[in-house]
KEKE-3310 file (N, C-alpha, C; in steps of 0.2 Angstrom, whole numbers, plus 5000, padded with zeros to 4 digits):
npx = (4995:4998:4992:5001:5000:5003:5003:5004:5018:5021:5011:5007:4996:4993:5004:4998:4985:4975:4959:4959:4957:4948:4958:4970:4985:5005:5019:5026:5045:5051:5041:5045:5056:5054:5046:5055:5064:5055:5058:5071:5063:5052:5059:5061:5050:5038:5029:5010:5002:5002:4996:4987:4982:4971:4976:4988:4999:4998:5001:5014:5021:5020:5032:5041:5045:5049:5039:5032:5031:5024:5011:4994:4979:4969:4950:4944:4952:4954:4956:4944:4930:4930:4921:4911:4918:4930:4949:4948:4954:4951:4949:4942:4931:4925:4920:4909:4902:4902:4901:4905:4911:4921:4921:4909:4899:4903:4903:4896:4889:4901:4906:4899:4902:4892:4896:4908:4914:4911:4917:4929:4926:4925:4936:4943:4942:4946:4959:4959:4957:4969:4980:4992:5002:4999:5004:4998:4996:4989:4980:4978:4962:4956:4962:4964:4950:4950:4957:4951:4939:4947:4950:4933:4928:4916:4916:4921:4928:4945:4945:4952:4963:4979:4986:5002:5012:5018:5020:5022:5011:5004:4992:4987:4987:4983:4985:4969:4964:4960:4972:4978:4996:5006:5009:5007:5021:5036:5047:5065)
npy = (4971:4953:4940:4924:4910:4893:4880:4865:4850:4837:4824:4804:4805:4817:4818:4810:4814:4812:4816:4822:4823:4820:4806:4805:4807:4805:4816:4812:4808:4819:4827:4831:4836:4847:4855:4857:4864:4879:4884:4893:4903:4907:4912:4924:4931:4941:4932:4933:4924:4906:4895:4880:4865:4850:4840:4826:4829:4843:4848:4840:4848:4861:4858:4855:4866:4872:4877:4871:4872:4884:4883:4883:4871:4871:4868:4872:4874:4862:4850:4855:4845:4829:4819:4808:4805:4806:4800:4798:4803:4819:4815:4799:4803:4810:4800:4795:4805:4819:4832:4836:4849:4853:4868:4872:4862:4855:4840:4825:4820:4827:4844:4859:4868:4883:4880:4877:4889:4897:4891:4897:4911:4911:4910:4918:4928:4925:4929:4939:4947:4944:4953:4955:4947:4932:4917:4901:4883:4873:4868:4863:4866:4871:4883:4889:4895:4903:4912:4919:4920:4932:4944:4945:4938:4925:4908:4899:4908:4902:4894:4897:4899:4891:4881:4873:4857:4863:4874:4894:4907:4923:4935:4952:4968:4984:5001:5000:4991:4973:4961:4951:4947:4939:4922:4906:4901:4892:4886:4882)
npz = (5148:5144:5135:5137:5128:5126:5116:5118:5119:5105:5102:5100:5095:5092:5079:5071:5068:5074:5084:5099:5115:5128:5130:5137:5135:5134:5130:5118:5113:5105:5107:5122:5119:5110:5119:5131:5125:5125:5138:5137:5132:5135:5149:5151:5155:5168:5175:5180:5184:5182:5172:5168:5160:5165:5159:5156:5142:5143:5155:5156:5149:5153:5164:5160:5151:5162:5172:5182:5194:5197:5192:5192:5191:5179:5175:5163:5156:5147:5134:5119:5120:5109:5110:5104:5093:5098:5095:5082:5065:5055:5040:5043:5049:5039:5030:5036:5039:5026:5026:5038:5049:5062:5068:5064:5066:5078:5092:5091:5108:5113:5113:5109:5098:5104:5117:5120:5117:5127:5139:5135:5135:5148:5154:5149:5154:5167:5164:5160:5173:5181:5185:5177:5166:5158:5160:5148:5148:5134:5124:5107:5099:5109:5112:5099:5098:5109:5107:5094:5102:5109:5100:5096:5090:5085:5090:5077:5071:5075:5067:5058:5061:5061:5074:5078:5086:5103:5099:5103:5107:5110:5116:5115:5119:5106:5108:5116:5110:5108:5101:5092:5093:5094:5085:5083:5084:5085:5093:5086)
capx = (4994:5001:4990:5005:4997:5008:5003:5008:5021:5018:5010:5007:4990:4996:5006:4992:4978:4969:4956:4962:4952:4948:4964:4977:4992:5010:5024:5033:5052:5048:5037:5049:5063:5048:5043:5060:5067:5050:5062:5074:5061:5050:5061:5062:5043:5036:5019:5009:4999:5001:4990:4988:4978:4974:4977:4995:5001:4999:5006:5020:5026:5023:5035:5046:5047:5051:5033:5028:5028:5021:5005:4987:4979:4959:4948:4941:4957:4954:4954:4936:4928:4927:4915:4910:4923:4938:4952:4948:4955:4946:4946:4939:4924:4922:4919:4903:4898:4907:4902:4906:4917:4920:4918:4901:4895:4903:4906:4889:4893:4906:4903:4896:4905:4893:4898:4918:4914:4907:4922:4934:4925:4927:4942:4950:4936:4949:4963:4959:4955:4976:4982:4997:5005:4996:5005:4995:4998:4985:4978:4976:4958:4955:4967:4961:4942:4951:4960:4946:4934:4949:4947:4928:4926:4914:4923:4922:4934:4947:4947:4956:4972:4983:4992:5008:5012:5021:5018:5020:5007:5003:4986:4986:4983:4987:4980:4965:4960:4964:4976:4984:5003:5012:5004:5011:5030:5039:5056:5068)
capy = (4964:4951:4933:4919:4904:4888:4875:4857:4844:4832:4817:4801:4804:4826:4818:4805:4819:4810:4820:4819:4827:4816:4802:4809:4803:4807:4817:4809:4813:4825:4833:4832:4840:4855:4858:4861:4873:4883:4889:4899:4909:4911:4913:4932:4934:4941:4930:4933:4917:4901:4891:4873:4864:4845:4834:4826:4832:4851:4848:4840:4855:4865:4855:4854:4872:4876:4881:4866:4874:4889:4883:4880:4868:4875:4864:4876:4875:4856:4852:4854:4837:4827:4816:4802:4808:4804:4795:4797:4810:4820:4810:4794:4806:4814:4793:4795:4815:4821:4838:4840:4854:4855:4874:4872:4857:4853:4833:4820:4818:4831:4847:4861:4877:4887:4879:4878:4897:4900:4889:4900:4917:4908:4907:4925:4933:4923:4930:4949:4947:4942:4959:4956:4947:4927:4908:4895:4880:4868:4862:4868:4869:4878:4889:4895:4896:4906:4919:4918:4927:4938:4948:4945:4931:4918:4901:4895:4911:4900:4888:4900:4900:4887:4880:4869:4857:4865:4887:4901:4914:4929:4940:4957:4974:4988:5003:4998:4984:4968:4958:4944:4950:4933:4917:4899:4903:4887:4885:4877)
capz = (5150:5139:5138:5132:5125:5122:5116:5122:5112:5100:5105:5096:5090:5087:5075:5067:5066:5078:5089:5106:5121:5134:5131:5141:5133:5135:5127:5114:5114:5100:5112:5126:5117:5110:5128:5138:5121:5126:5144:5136:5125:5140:5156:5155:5156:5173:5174:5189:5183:5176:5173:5163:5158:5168:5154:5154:5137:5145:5161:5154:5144:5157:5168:5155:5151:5166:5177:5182:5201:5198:5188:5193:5185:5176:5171:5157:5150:5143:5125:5115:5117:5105:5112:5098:5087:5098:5092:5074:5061:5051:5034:5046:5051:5035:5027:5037:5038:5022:5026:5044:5050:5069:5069:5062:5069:5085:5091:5094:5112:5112:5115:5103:5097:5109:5125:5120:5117:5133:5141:5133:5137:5155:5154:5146:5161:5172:5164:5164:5183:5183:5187:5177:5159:5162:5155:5150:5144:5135:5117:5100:5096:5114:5111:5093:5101:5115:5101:5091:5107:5110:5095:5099:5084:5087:5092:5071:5069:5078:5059:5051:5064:5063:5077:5079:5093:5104:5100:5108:5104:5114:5115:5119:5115:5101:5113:5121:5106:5108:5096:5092:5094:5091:5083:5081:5083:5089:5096:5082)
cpx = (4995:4997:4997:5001:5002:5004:5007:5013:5018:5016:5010:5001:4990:4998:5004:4987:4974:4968:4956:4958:4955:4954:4970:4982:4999:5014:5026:5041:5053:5047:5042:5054:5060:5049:5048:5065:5061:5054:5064:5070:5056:5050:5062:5057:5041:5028:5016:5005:5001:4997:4991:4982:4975:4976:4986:4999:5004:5003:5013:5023:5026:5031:5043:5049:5050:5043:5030:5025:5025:5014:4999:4984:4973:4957:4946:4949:4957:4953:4946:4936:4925:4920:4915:4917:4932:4942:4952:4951:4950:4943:4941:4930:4920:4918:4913:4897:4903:4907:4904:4913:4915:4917:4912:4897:4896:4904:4899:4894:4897:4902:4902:4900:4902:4893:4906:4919:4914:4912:4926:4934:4926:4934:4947:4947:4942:4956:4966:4961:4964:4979:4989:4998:5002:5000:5001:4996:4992:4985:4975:4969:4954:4958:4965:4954:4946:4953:4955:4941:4936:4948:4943:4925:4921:4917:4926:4927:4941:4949:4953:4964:4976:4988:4997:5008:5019:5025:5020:5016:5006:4995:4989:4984:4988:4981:4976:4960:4965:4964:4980:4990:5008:5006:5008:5019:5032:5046:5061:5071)
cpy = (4960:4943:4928:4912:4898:4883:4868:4852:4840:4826:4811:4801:4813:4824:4815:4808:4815:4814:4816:4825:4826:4810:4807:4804:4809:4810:4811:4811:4821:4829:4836:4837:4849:4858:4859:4866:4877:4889:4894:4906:4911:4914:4921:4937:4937:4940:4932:4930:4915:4899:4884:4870:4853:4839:4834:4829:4839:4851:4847:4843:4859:4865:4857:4861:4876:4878:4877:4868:4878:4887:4880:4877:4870:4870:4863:4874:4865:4858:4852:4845:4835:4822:4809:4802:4809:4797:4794:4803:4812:4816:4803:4796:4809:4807:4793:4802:4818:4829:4843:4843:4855:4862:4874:4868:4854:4844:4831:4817:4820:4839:4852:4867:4883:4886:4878:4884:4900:4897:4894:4906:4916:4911:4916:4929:4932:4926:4938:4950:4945:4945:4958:4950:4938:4922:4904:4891:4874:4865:4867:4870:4875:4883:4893:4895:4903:4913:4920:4926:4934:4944:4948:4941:4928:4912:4898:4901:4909:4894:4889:4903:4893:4887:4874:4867:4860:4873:4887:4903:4918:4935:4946:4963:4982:4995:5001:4992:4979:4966:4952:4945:4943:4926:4912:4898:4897:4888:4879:4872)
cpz = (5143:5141:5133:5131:5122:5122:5116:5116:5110:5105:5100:5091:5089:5079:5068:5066:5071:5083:5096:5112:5127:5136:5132:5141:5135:5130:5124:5114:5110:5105:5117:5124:5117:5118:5130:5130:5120:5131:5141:5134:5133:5149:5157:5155:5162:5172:5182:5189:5177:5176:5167:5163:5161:5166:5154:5151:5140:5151:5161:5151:5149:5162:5166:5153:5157:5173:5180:5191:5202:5195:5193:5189:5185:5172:5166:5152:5146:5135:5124:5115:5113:5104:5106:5095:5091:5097:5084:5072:5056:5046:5037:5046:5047:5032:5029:5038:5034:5023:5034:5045:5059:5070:5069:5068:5076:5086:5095:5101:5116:5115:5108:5102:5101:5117:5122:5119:5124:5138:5141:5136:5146:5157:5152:5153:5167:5174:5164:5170:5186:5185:5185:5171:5162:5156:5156:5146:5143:5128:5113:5101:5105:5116:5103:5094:5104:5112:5099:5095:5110:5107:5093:5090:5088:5086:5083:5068:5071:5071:5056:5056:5065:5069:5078:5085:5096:5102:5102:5103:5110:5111:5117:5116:5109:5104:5117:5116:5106:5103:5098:5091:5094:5090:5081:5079:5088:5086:5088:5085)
residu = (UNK:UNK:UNK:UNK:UNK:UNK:UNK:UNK:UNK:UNK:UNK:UNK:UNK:UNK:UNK:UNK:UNK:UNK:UNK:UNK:UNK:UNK:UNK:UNK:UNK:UNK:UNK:UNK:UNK:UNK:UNK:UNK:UNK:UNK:UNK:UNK:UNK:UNK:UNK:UNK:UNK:UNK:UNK:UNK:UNK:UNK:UNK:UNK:UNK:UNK:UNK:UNK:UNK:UNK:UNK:UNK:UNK:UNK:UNK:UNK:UNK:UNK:UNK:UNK:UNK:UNK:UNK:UNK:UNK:UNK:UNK:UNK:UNK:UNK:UNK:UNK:UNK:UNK:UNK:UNK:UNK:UNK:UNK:UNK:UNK:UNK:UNK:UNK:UNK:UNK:UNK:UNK:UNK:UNK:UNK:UNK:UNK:UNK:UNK:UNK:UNK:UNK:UNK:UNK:UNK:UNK:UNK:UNK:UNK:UNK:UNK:UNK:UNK:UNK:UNK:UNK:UNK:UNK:UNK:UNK:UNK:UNK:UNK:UNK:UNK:UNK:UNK:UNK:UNK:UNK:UNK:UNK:UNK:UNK:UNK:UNK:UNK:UNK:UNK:UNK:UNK:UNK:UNK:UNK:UNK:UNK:UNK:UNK:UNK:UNK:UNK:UNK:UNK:UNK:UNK:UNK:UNK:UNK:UNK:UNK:UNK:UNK:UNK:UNK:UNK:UNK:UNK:UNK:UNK:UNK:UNK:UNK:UNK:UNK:UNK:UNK:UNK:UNK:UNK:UNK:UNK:UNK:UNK:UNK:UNK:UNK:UNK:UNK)
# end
């Protein structure tokens, strides 16, 4: 079993560092172009779920890539809320908490590191239970929470992976431990 992980195209505020959650904004063209050279990379996969995520951004990659019919949308799969803290980028948030680190600290308002962990362990429970290789398509920081819990990190092991809009990654395993088998590979 193979879990694939893409994350969504650029948006306006992907490309401004602003924290985006709850603002369900669109593809930019950038994004659109990302999102449909995701198909060829992953048309010769046999999923036996998609899944997405129901924030525009993610649907619209899906679509785009090609899945748009086959997906289910999960609500678990939303980005980490930022709660207070959307729409700013870090340097904004740092002006008045110079020491805040979302892993650490979480967002006023937002949610905390251990309910976006507990999201995420939602969520991988869903994707065992798949009986077969699972796509889904959503947003960075719940997606390195989501690695993070696979190779059984707490969610602030999730800092230290960088992802791009518009990934691929893939979980899965090396015998019977799980691995991270592909990490932030975007389509040229």
């Amino acid at each position: 079993m193979q879990i694939v992980l893409v994350r969504h195209g650029e948006t306006e505020w992907s490309l401004s560092g602003q924290h985006t959650s709850r603002t369900d904004l669109p593809l930019i063209e950038v994004g659109r172009e990302r999102a449909r050279a995701l198909e060829p990379l992953l048309v010769g996969w046999d999923f036996s779920r998609v899944l997405t995520s129901p924030l525009r951004r993610a649907r619209e990659t899906c679509e785009l890539a090609g899945f748009g019919d086959r997906a289910e949308v999960s609500e678990d799969l939303r980005e980490w809320d930022y709660g207070e803290y959307e729409g700013l980028t870090t340097p904004q948030i740092r002006e008045q908490r110079p020491d805040w680190s979302l892993w650490r600290d979480g967002c006023p308002g937002g949610e905390q590191p251990s309910e976006i962990s507990a999201r995420a362990d939602l969520v991988l429970d869903r994707m065992r239970g798949a009986g077969g290789d699972v796509l889904a398509f959503a947003h960075g920081h719940i997606f390195r929470v989501l690695a993070a819990r696979w190779i059984e990190l707490p969610a602030s092991g999730g800092a230290r992976l960088a992802l791009k809009a518009g990934a691929i990654c893939a979980l899965g395993y090396e015998r019977e431990t799980e691995v991270i088998s592909l990490w932030n590979d975007a389509p040229r």
